[in-house]
C-alpha positions as a Markdown table, in Angstrom:
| # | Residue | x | y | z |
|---|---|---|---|---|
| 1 | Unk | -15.5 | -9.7 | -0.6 |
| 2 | Unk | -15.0 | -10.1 | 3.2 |
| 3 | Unk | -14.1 | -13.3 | 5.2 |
| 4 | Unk | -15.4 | -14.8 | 8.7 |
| 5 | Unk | -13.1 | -17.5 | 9.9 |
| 6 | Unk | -13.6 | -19.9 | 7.0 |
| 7 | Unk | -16.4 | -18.5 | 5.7 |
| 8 | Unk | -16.4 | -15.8 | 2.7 |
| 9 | Unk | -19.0 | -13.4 | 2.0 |
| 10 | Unk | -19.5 | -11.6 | -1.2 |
| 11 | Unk | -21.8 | -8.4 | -1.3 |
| 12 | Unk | -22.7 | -5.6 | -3.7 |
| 13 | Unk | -20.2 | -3.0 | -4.0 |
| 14 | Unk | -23.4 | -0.2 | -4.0 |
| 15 | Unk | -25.4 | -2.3 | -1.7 |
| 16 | Unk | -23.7 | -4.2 | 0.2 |
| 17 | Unk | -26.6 | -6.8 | -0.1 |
| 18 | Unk | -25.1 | -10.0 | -0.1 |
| 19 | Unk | -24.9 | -12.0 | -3.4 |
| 20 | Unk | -22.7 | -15.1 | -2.1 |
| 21 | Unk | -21.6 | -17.2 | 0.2 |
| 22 | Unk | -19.0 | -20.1 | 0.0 |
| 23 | Unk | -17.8 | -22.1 | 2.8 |
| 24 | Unk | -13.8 | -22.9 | 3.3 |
| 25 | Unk | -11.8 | -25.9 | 3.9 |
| 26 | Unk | -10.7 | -23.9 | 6.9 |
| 27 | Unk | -10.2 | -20.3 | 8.5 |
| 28 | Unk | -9.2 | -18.1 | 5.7 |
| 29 | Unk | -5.8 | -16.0 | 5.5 |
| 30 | Unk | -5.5 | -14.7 | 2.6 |
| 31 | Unk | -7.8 | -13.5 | -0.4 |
| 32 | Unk | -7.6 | -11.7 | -3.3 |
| 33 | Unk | -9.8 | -10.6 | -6.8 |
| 34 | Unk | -9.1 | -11.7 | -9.9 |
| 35 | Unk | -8.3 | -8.6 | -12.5 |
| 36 | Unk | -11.4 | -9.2 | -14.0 |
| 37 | Unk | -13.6 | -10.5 | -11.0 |
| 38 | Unk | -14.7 | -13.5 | -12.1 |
| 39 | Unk | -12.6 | -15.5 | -9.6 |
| 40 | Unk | -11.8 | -15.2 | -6.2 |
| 41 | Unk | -9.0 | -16.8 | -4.7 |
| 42 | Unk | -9.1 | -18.0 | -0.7 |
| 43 | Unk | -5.5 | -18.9 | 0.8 |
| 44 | Unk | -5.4 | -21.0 | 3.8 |
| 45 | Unk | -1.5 | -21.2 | 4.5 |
| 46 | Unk | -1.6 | -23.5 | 8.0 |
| 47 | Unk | -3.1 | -26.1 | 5.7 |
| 48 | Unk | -1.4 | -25.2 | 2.7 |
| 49 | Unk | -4.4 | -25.1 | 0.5 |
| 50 | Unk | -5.9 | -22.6 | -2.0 |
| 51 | Unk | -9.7 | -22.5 | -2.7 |
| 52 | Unk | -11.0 | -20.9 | -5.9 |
| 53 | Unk | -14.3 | -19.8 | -6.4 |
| 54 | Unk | -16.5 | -18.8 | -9.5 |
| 55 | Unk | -19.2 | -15.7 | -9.3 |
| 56 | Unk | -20.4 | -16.7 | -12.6 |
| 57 | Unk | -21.4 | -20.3 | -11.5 |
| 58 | Unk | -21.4 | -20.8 | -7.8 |
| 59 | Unk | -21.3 | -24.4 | -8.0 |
| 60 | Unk | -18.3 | -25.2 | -9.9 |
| 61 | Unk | -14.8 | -24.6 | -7.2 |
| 62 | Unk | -11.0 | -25.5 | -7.6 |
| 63 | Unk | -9.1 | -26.4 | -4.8 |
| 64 | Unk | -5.2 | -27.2 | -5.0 |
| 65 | Unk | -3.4 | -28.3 | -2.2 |
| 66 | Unk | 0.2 | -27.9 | -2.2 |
| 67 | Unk | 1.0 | -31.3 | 0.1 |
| 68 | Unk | 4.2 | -31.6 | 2.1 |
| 69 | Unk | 5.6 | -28.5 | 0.2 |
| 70 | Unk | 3.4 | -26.2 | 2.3 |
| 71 | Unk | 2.6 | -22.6 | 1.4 |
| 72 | Unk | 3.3 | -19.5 | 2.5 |
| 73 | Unk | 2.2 | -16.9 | -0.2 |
| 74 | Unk | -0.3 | -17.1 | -3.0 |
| 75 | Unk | -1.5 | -14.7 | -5.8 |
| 76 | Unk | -3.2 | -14.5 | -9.2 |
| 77 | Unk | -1.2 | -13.8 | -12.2 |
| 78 | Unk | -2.7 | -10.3 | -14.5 |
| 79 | Unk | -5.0 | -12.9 | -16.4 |
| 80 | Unk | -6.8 | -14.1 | -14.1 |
| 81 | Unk | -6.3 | -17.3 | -14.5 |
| 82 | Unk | -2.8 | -18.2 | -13.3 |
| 83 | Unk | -1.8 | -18.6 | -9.4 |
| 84 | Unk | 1.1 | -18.8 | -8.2 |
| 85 | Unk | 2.1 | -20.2 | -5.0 |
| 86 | Unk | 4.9 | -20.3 | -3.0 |
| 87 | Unk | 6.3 | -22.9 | -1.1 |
| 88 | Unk | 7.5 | -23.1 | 2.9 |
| 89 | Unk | 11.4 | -21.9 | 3.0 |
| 90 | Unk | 10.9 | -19.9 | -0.7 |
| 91 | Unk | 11.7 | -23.7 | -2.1 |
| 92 | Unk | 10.0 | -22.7 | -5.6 |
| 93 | Unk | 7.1 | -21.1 | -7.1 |
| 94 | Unk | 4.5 | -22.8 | -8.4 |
| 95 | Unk | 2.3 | -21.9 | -11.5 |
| 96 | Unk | -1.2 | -23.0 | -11.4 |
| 97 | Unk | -3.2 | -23.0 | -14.6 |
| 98 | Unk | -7.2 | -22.9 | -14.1 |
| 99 | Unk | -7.7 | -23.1 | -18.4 |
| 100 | Unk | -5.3 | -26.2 | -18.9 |
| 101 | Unk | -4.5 | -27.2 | -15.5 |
| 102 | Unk | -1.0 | -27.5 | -16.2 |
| 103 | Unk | 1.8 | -26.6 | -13.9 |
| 104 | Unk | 4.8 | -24.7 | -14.1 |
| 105 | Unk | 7.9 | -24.6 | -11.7 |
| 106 | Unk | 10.0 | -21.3 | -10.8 |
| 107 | Unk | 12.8 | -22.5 | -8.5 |
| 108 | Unk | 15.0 | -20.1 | -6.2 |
| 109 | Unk | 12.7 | -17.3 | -5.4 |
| 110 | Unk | 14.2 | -15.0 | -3.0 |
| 111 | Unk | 12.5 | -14.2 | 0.3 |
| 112 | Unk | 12.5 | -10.8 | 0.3 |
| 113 | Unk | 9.9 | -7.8 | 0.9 |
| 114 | Unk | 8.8 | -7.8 | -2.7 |
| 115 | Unk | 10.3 | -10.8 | -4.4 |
| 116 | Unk | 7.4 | -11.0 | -7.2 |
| 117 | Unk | 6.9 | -7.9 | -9.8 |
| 118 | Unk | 4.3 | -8.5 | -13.2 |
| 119 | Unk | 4.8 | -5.1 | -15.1 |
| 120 | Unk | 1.5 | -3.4 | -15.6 |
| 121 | Unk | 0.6 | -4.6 | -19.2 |
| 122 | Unk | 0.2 | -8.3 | -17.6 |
| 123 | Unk | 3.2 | -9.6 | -19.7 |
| 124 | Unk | 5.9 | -9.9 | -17.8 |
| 125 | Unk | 6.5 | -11.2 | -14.4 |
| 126 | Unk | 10.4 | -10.4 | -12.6 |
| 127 | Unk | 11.1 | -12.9 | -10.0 |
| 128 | Unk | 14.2 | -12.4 | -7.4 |
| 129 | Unk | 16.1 | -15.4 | -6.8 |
| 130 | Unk | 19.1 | -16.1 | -4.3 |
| 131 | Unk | 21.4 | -19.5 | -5.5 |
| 132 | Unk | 25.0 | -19.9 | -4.4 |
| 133 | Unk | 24.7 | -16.7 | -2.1 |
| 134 | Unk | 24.6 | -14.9 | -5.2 |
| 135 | Unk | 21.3 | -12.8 | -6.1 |
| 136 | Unk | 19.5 | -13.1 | -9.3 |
| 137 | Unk | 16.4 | -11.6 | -11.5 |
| 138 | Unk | 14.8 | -14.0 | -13.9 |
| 139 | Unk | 12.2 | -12.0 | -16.5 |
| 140 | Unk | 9.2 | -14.9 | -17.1 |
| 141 | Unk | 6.7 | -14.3 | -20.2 |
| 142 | Unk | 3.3 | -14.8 | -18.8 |
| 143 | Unk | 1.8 | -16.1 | -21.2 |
| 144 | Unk | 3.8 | -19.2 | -21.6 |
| 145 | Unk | 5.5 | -19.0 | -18.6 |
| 146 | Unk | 8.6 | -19.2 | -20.6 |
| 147 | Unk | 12.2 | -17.6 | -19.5 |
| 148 | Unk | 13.4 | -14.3 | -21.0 |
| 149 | Unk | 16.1 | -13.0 | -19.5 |
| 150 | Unk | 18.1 | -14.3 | -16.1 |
| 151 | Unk | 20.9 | -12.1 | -14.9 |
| 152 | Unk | 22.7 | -11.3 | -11.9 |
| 153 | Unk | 22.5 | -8.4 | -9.4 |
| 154 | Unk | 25.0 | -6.3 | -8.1 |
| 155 | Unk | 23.4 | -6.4 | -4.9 |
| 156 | Unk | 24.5 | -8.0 | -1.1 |
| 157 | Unk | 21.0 | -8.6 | -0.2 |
| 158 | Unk | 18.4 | -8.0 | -2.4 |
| 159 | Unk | 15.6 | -6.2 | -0.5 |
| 160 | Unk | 13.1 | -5.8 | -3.6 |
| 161 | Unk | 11.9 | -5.1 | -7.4 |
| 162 | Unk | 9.6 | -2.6 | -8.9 |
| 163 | Unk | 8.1 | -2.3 | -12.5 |
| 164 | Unk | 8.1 | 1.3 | -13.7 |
| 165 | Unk | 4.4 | 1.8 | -14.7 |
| 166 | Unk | 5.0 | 1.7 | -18.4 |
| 167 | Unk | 6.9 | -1.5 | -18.0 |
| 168 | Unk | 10.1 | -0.6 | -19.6 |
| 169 | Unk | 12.5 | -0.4 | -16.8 |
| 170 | Unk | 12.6 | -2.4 | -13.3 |
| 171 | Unk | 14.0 | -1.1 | -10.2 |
| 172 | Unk | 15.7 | -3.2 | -7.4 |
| 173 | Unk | 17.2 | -2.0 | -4.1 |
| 174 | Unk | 19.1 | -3.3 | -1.4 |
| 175 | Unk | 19.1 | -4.0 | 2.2 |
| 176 | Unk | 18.9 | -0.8 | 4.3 |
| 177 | Unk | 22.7 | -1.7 | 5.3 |
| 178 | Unk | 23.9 | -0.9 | 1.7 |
| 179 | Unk | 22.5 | 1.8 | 0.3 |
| 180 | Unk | 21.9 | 1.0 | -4.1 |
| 181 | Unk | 19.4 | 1.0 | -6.3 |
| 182 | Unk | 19.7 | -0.8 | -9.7 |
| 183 | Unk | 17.9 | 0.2 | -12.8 |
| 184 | Unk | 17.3 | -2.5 | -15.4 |
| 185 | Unk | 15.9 | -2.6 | -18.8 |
| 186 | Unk | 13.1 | -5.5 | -19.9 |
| 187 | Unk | 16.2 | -7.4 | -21.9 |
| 188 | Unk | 18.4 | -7.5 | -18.6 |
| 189 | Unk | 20.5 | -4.6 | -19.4 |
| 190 | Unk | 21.8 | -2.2 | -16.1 |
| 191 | Unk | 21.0 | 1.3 | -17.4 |
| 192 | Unk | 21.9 | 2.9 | -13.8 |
| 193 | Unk | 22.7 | 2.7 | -10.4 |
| 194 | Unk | 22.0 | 5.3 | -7.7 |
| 195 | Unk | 23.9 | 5.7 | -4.7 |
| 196 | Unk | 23.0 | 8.6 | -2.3 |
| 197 | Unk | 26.0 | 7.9 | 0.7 |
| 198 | Unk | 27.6 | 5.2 | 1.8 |
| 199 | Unk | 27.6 | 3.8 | 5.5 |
| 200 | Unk | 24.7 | 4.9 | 7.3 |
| 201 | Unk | 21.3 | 2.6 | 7.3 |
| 202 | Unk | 20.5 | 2.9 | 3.3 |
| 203 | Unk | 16.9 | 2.5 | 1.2 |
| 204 | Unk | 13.3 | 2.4 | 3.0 |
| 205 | Unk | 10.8 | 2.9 | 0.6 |
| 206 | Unk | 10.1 | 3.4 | -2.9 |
| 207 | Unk | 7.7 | 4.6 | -5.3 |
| 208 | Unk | 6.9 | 5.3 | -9.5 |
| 209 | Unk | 5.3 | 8.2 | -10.4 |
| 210 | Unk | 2.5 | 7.1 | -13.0 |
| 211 | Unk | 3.8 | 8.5 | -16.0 |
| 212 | Unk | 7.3 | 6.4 | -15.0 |
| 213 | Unk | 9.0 | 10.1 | -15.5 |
| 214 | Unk | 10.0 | 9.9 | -11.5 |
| 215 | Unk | 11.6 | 7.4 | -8.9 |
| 216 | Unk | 11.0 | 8.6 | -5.2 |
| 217 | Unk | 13.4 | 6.9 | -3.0 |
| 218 | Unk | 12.6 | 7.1 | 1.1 |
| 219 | Unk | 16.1 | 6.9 | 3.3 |
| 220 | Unk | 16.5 | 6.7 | 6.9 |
| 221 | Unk | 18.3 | 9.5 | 6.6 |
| 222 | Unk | 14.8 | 11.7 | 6.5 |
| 223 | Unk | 15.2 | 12.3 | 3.1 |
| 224 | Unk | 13.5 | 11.4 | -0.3 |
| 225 | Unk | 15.7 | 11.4 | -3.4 |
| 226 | Unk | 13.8 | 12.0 | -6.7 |
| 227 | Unk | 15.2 | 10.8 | -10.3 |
| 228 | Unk | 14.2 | 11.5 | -13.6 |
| 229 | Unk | 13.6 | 9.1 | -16.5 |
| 230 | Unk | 16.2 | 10.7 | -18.9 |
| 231 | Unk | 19.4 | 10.3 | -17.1 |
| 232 | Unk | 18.9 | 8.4 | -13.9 |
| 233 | Unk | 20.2 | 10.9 | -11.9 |
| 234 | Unk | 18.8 | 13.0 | -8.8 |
| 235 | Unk | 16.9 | 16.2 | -9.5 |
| 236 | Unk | 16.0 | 17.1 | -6.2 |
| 237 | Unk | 15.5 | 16.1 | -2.2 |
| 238 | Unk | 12.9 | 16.5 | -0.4 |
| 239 | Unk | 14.1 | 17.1 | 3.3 |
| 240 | Unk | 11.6 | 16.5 | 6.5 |
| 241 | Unk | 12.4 | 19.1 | 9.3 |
| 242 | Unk | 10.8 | 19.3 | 12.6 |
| 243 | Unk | 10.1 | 23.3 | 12.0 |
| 244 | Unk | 7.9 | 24.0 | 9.3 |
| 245 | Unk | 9.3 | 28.1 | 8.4 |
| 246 | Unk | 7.9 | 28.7 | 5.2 |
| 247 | Unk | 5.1 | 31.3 | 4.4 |
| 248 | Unk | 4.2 | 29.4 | 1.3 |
| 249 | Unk | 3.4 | 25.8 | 3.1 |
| 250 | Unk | -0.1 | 25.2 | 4.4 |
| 251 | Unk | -0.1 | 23.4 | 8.0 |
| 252 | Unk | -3.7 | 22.0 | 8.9 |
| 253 | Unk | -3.1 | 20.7 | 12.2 |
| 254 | Unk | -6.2 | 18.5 | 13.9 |
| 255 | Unk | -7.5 | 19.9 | 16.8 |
| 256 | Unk | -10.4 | 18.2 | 19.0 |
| 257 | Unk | -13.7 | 19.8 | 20.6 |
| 258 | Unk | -16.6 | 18.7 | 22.7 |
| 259 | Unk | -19.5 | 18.8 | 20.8 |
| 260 | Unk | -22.2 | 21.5 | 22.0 |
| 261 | Unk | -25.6 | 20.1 | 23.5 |
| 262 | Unk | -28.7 | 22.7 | 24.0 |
| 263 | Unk | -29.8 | 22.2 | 27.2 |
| 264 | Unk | -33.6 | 22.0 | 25.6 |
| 265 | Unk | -32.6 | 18.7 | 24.6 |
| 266 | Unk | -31.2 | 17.4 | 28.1 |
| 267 | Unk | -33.1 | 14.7 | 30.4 |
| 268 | Unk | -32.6 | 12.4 | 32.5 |
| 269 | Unk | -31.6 | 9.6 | 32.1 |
| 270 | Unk | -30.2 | 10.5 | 28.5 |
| 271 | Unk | -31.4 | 9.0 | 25.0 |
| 272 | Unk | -28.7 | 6.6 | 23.5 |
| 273 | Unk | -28.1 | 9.3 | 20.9 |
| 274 | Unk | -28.0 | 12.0 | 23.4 |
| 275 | Unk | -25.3 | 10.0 | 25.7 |
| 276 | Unk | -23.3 | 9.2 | 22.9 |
| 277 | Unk | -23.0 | 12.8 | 21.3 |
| 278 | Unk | -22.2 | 14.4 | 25.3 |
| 279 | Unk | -18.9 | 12.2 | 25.4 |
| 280 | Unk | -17.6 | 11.8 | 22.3 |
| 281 | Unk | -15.4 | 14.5 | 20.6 |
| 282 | Unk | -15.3 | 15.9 | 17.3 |
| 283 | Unk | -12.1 | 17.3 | 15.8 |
| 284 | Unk | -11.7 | 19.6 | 13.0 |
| 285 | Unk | -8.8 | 21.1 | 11.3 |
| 286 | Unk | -7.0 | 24.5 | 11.8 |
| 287 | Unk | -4.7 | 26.5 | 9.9 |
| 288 | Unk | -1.4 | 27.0 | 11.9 |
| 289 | Unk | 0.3 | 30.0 | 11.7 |
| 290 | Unk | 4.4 | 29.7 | 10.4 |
| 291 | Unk | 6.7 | 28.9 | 11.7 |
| 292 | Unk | 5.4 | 25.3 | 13.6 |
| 293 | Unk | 7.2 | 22.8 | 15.2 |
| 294 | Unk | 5.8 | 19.5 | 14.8 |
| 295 | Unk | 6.4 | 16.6 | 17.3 |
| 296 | Unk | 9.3 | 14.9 | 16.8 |
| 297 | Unk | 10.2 | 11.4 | 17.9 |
| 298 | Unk | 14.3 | 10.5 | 19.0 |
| 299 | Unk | 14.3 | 7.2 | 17.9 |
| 300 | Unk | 15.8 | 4.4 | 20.5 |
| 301 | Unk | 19.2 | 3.6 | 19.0 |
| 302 | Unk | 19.3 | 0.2 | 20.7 |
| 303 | Unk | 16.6 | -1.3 | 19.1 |
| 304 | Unk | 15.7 | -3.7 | 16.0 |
| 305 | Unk | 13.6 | -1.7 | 13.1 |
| 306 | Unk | 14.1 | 2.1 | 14.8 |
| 307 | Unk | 10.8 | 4.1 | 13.8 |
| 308 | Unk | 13.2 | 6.3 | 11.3 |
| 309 | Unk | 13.1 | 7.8 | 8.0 |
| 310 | Unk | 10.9 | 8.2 | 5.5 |
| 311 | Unk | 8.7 | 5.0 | 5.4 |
| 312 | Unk | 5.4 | 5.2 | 3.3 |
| 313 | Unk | 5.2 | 7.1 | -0.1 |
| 314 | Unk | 2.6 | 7.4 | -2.9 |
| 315 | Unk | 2.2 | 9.9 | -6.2 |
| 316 | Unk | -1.2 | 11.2 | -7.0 |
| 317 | Unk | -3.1 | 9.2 | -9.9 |
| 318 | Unk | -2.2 | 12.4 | -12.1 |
| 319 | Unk | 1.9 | 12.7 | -11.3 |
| 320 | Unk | 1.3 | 16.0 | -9.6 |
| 321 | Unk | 1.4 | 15.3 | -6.1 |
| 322 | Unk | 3.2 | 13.2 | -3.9 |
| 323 | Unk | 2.3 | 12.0 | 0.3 |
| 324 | Unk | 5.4 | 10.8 | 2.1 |
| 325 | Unk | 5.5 | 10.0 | 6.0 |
| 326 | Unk | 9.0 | 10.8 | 8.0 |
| 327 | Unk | 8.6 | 7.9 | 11.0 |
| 328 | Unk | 10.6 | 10.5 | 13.3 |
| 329 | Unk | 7.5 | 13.0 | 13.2 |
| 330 | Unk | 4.5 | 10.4 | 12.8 |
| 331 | Unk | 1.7 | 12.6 | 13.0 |
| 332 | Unk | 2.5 | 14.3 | 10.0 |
| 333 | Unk | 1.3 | 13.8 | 6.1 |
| 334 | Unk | 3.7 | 16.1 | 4.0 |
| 335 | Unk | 2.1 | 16.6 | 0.3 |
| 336 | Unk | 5.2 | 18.0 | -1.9 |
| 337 | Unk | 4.4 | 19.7 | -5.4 |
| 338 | Unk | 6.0 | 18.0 | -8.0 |
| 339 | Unk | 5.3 | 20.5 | -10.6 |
| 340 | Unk | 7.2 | 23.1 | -8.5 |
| 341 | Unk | 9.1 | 20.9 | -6.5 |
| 342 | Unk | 8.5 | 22.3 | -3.2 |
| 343 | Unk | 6.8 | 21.3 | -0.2 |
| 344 | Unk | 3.0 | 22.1 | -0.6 |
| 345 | Unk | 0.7 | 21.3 | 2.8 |
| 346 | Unk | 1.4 | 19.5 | 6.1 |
| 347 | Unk | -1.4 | 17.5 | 7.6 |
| 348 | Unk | -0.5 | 17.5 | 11.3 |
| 349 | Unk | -3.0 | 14.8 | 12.9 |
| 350 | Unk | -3.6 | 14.0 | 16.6 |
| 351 | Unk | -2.5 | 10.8 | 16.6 |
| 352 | Unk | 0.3 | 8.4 | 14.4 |
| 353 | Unk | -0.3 | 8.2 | 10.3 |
| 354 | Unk | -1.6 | 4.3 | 10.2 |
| 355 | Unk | -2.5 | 4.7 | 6.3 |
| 356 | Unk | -2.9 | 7.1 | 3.6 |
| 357 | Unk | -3.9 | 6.6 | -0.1 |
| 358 | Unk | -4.7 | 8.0 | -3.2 |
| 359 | Unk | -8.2 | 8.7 | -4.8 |
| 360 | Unk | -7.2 | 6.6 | -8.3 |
| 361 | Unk | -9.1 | 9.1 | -10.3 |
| 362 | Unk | -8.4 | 12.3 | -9.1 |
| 363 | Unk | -5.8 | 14.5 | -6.6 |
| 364 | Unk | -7.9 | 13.4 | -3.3 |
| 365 | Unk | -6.0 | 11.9 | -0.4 |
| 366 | Unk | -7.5 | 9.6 | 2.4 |
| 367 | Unk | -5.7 | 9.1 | 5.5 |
| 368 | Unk | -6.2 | 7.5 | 8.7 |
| 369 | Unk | -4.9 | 7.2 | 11.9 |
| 370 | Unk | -6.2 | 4.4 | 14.4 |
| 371 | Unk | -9.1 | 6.4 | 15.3 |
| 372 | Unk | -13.0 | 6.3 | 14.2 |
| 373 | Unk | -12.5 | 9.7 | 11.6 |
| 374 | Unk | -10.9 | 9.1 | 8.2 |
| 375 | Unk | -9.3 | 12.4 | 7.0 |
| 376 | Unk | -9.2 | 13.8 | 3.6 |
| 377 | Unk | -7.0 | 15.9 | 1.5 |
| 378 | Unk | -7.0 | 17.7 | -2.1 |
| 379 | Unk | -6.3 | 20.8 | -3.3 |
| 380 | Unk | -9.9 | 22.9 | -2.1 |
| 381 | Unk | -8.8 | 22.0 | 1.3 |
| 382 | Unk | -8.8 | 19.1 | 4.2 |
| 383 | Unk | -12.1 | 17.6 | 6.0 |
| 384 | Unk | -12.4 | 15.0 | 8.6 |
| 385 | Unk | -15.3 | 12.8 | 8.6 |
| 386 | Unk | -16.5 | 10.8 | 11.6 |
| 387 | Unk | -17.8 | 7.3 | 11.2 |
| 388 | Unk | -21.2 | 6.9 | 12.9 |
| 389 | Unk | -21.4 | 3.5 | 14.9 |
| 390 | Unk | -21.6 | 2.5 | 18.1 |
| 391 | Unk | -18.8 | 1.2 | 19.7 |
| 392 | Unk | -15.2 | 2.3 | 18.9 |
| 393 | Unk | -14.5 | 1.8 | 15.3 |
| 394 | Unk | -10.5 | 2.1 | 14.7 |
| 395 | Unk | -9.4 | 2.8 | 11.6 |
| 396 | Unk | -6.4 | 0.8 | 10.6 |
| 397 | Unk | -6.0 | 0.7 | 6.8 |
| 398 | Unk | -8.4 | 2.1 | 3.6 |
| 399 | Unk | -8.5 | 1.3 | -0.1 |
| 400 | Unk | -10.2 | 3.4 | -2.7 |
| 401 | Unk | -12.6 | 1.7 | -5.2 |
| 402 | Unk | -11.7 | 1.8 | -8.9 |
| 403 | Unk | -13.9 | 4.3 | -9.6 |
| 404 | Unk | -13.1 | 7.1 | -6.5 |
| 405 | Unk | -16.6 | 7.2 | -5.3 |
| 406 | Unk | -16.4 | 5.1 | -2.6 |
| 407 | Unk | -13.4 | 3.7 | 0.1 |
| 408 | Unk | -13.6 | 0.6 | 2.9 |
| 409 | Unk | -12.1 | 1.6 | 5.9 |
| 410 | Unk | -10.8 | -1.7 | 8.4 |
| 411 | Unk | -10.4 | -2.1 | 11.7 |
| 412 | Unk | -9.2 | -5.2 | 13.5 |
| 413 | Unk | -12.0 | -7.0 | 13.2 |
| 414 | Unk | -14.8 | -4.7 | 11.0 |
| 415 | Unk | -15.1 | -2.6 | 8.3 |
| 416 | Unk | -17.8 | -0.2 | 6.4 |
| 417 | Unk | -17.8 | 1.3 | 3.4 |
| 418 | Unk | -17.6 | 5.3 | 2.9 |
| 419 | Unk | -19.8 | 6.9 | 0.1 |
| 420 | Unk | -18.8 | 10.1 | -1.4 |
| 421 | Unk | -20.6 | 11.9 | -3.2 |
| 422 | Unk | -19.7 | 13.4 | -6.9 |
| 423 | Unk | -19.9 | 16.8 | -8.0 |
| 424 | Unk | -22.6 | 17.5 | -10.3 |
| 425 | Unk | -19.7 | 19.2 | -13.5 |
């Protein structure tokens, strides 16, 4: 599903023929899938309204406005048949049924990075909530939207919460000026909390290993923390450095090249095609020889949000990989072995990292970088692949289909769809 101003267009995902069209109460700002794509939900937050429509019968639509309240964040519960919106200044959360059209209040939420965690299963929903300058976590049973557990955090400003993947433990973390993370079972008990030092800017990122065996914790101090399942405690770090010195670690740095014309095929004046292919460039990837220095950026101490420390992180689908990005060195994807624990590959690109993710079913990385080439990783070895098109197509962001055969890649205002193609077993 894609959306023009306020209208949303639905195609195949094989196709892309288009199947639907529905028109919108206004320009759209916000959409999202139902988990079992029945539904599709449009948000339209300047007029605090949410459109729902139905790909089973185009002619039946839901539309609930949220009045003086306003809106400023909407999303569908696991079911598919829940929404919950959020109201202008985080006054409450509301709970939209689209079965019994019943409505259900959730005061207090927090607003905060990530303020709204459902664990995997569907079953549970986490919600943080700030009342009396105090910070709370309230565990919700989805299906009744009843409350199961409220308890405070030991936390001055909670940044955000996390379901492990199995659903059994919840992770929330401060604001980067106090460095905690708390570890919380489903009844509300505190099984741990990690503390890596003390006064320097704290917690950027986090992420769960799919098997919920590892916790990767990004600092701005260039540094990602690992802990196990068992104890809670740190089994290794993961520095960044600007030298690259080991033997074993693979560097594939980008490099550009004009392409090569024949001069058989040269007239005047030139063919589109012809033009085209004399002044673009193609890049390809080389194998750098140890050790490498990789560029470094000194942040600027005297501004807001310093572009430092380790900022975007993501495990393979099988728990034996994981991609982190130091901010300092930008044009660098490192890939770290978690079997061996040891740095595996550096991707050194030509320009900053804008994305990377994950094939879902197998140890495949895409990445991108703001130009018109997506860029992909797994174990056989890297290749870049240019996106034919006229014009300059930028690459922004990606996201992998369900089944890993295909990826959208966006730019500001377009996007396509990549194919790959499967190997024949």
């Amino acid at each position: 599903a894609s959306c023009l101003q306020h209208r949303l267009v639905v195609r195949d995902a094989s196709s892309l023929q288009i199947l639907q069209l529905y028109t919108c109460l206004d320009q759209i700002q916000h959409l999202e899938w139902s988990s079992d794509s029945l539904f599709i939900l449009c948000a339209m937050y300047k007029r605090g309204i949410v459109q729902v429509w139905s790909l089973e019968q185009p002619d039946w639509h839901c539309k609930i406005d949220e009045g003086s309240a306003g809106l400023v964040a909407s999303c569908w519960s696991p079911d598919g048949r829940h929404i919950l919106n959020t109201t202008e200044f985080h006054l409450r959360i509301t709970v939209w049924s689209l079965c019994t059209k019943s409505v259900s209040y959730i005061k207090y939420p927090k607003a905060c990075q990530q303020g709204v965690a459902f664990t995997k299963d569907g079953r549970y929903v986490a919600v943080a909530e700030r009342r009396d300058c105090k910070d709370f976590i309230s565990i919700f049973v989805c299906s009744n939207w009843q409350l199961l557990r409220h308890f405070d955090t030991d936390t001055q400003d909670l940044f955000g919460i996390e379901w492990a993947p199995n659903g059994c433990v919840l992770a929330a973390w401060d604001t980067c000026l106090e460095y905690k993370v708390l570890l919380y079972s489903l009844d509300g008990r505190l099984l741990s909390s990690y503390r890596a030092y003390e006064w320097p800017l704290g917690v950027k990122s986090i992420a769960w290993s799919p098997s919920s065996q590892f916790l990767a914790i990004g600092s701005f101090d260039e540094k990602v923390r690992i802990l196990n399942h068992v104890t809670w405690k740190k089994i290794t770090e993961f520095e960044h450095p600007a030298t690259i010195a080991s033997k074993k670690t693979i560097v594939y740095k980008e490099v550009e090249k004009s392409p090569s014309v024949e001069t058989e095929r040269l007239s005047f004046p030139p063919t589109r095609a012809l033009a085209s292919s004399l002044f673009s460039t193609q890049s390809k990837y080389d194998i750098s020889q140890v050790p490498v220095s990789l560029q470094y950026v000194k942040p600027v101490a005297d501004r807001a949000n310093p572009k430092v420390g380790v900022g975007m992180l993501a495990f393979s689908a099988d728990n034996c990989f994981l991609a982190t990005k130091n901010d300092n060195i930008p044009n660098a994807v490192w890939i770290w072995d978690i079997r061996k624990l040891k740095l595996s590959v550096v991707l050194e690109q030509l320009c900053t990292i804008q994305c990377f993710q994950w094939d879902p079913c197998q140890p495949r990385l895409a990445v991108c970088t703001g130009s018109s080439r997506v860029y992909l990783w797994s174990p056989a070895g890297c290749v870049v692949v240019q996106v034919p098109g006229e014009g300059d197509f930028q690459i922004m962001s990606l996201s992998w289909h369900s089944s890993g055969d295909s990826m959208v890649l966006l730019s500001k205002d377009n996007f396509c769809v990549c194919y790959l193609e499967r190997e024949e077993v």
